[in-house]
SELUM-86702 format. One line per field, with one value per residue (C-alpha): residue number from 1; residue in one letter; x, y, z. Coordinates in steps of 0.05 Angstrom, whole numbers, always signed. Example, Ala and Ser with C-alpha at 12.3 -4.5 7.8 and 13.67 -1.06 7.14 Angstrom:
nr: [1,2]
rest: [a,s]
px: [+246,+273]
py: [-90,-21]
pz: [+156,+143]
This chain:
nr: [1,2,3,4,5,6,7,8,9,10,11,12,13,14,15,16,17,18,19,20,21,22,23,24,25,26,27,28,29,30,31,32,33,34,35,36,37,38,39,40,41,42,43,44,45,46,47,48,49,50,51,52,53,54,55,56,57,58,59,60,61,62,63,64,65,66,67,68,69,70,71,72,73,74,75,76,77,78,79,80,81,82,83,84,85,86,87,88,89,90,91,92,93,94,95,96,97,98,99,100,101,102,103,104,105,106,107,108,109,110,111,112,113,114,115,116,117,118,119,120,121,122,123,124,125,126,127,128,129,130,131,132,133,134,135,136,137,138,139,140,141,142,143,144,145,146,147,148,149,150,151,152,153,154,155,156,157,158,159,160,161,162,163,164,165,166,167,168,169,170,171,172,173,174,175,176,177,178,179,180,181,182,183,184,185,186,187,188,189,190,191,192,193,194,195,196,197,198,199,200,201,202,203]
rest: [x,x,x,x,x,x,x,x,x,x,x,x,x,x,x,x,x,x,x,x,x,x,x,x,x,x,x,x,x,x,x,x,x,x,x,x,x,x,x,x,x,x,x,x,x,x,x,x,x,x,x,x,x,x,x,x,x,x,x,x,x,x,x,x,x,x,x,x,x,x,x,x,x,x,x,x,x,x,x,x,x,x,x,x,x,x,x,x,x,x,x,x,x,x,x,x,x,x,x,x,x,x,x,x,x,x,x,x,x,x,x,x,x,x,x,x,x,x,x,x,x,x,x,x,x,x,x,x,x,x,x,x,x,x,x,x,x,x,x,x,x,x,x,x,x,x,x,x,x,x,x,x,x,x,x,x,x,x,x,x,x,x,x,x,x,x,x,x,x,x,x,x,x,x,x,x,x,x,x,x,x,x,x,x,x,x,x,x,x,x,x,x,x,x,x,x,x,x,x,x,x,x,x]
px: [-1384,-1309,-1292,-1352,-1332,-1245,-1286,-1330,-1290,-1219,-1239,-1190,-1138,-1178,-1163,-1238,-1272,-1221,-1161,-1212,-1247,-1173,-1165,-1228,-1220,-1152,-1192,-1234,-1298,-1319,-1326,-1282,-1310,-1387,-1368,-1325,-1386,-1439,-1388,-1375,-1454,-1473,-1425,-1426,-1504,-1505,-1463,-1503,-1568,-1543,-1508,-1579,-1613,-1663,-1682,-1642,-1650,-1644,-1583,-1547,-1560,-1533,-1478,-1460,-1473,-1413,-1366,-1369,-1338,-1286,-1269,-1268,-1213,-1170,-1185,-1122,-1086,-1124,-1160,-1125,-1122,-1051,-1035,-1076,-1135,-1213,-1215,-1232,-1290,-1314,-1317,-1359,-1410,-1424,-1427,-1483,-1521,-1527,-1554,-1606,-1629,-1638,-1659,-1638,-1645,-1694,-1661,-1667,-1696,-1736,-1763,-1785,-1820,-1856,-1813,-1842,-1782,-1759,-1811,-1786,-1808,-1757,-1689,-1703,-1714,-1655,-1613,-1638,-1649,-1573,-1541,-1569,-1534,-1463,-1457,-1473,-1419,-1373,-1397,-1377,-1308,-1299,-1317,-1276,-1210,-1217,-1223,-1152,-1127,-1138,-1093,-1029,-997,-1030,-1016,-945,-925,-957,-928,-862,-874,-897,-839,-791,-839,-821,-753,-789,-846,-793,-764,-827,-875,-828,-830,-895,-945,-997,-1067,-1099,-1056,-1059,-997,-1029,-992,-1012,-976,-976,-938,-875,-810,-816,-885,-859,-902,-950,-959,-1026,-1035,-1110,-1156,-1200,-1252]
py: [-415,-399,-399,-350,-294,-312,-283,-232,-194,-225,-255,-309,-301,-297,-240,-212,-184,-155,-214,-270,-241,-227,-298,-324,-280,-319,-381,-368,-354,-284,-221,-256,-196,-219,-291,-280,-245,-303,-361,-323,-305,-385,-408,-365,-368,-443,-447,-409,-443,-518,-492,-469,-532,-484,-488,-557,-577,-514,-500,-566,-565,-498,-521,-583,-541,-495,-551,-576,-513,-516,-593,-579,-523,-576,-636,-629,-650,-711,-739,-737,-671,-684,-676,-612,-649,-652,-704,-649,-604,-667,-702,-633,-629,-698,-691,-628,-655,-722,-671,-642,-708,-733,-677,-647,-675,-662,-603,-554,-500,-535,-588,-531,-492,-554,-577,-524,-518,-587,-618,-684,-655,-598,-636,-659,-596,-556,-606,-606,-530,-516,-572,-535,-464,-497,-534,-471,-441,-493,-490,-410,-431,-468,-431,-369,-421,-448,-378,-361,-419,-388,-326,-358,-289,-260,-309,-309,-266,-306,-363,-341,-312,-371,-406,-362,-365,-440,-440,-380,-428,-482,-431,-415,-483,-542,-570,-603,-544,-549,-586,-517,-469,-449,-410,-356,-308,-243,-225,-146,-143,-102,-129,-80,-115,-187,-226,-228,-296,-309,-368,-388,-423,-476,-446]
pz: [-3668,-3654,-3728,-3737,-3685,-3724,-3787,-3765,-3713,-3715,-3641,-3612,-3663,-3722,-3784,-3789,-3845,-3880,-3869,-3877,-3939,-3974,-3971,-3989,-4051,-4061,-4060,-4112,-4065,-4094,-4071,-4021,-3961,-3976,-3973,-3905,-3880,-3896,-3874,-3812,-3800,-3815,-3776,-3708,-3709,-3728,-3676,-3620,-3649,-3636,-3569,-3548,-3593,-3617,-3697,-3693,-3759,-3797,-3751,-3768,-3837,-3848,-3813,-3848,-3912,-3893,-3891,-3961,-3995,-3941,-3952,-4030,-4011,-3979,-4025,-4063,-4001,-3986,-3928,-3876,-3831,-3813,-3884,-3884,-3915,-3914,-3851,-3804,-3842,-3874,-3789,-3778,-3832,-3817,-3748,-3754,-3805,-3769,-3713,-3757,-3766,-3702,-3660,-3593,-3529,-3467,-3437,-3508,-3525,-3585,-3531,-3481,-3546,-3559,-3615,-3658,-3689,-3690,-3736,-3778,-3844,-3831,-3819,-3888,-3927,-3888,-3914,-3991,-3986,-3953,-3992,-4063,-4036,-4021,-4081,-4123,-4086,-4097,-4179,-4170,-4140,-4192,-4253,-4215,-4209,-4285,-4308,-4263,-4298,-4369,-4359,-4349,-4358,-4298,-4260,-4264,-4222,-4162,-4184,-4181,-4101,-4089,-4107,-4058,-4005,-3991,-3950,-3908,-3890,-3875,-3827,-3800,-3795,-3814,-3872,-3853,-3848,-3792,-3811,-3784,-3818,-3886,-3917,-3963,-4002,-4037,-4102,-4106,-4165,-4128,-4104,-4047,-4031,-4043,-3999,-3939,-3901,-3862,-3815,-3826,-3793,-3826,-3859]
């Protein structure tokens, strides 16, 4: 839920709309804003859904679903969160979606309701439903990053910031960044406007 109200407002340190959805869009997760808006939405009312255990398992799978495009974002970097890897989305999409299975306890919501909401037919067809929606966003990501890839031109300018940006992250984070902080840099195409550097959180 804290990662939600980071997106949506730019609560408890976050960047909001506008911060979150320029970096998505630097990801490849386009329009980055709409994208920053349905992550944030998913995972602040996932989050106040399992806090509550009402809708259990449509709340956990939509949570676990939210995890796999952020683990294929930090894939490159391996497993390991220290390493800035997928270890920590990949320990919370399990974690939720092994909560959609199994249900909440006694002293939810769903169990006061009657477990309306809670039936065992619907763990299962959060997950299929949710899991179909994140994987055709990862497909998106994709096709969006392979089509970056083409226009080597274009891309030169960024990769050339890039390249001065690294002593100034030494300076800043050590030469071994954070495993919650992401160093991304806008390319505006003007020396005056050389670079902008964004601690984010994991998505």
């Amino acid at each position: 839920m804290a990662h939600g109200v980071q997106k949506l407002f730019g609560w408890l340190g976050g960047h909001g709309l506008e911060g979150t959805g320029a970096a998505f869009e630097q990801m490849g997760f386009q329009p980055g804003r709409q994208s920053a808006l349905a992550a944030g939405l998913g995972e602040a009312g996932d989050g106040l859904l399992i806090a509550l255990g009402l809708a259990t398992p449509a709340a956990g799978a939509a949570a676990a679903a939210t995890m796999l495009p952020a683990a294929t974002v930090h894939a490159p970097r391996g497993f390991f969160a220290t390493g800035g890897g997928y270890e920590y989305p990949a320990v919370l999409g399990v974690s939720t979606a092994a909560l959609a299975l199994s249900g909440p306890g006694d002293w939810s919501l769903d169990a006061r309701f009657g477990r309306r909401l809670n039936q065992p037919w619907m763990a299962a067809a959060a997950l299929l439903v949710s899991s179909a929606v994140s994987l055709a966003v990862v497909q998106r990501r994709r096709r969006v990053l392979a089509a970056r890839a083409e226009q080597p031109a274009a891309s030169a300018p960024n990769t050339r910031y890039r390249e001065e940006l690294v002593p100034i992250r030494e300076e800043f984070f050590g030469r071994k960044t954070p495993a919650v902080t992401q160093v991304a840099v806008s390319a505006l195409g003007r020396p005056e406007w050389l670079i902008e550097v964004e601690a984010i959180a994991v998505l």
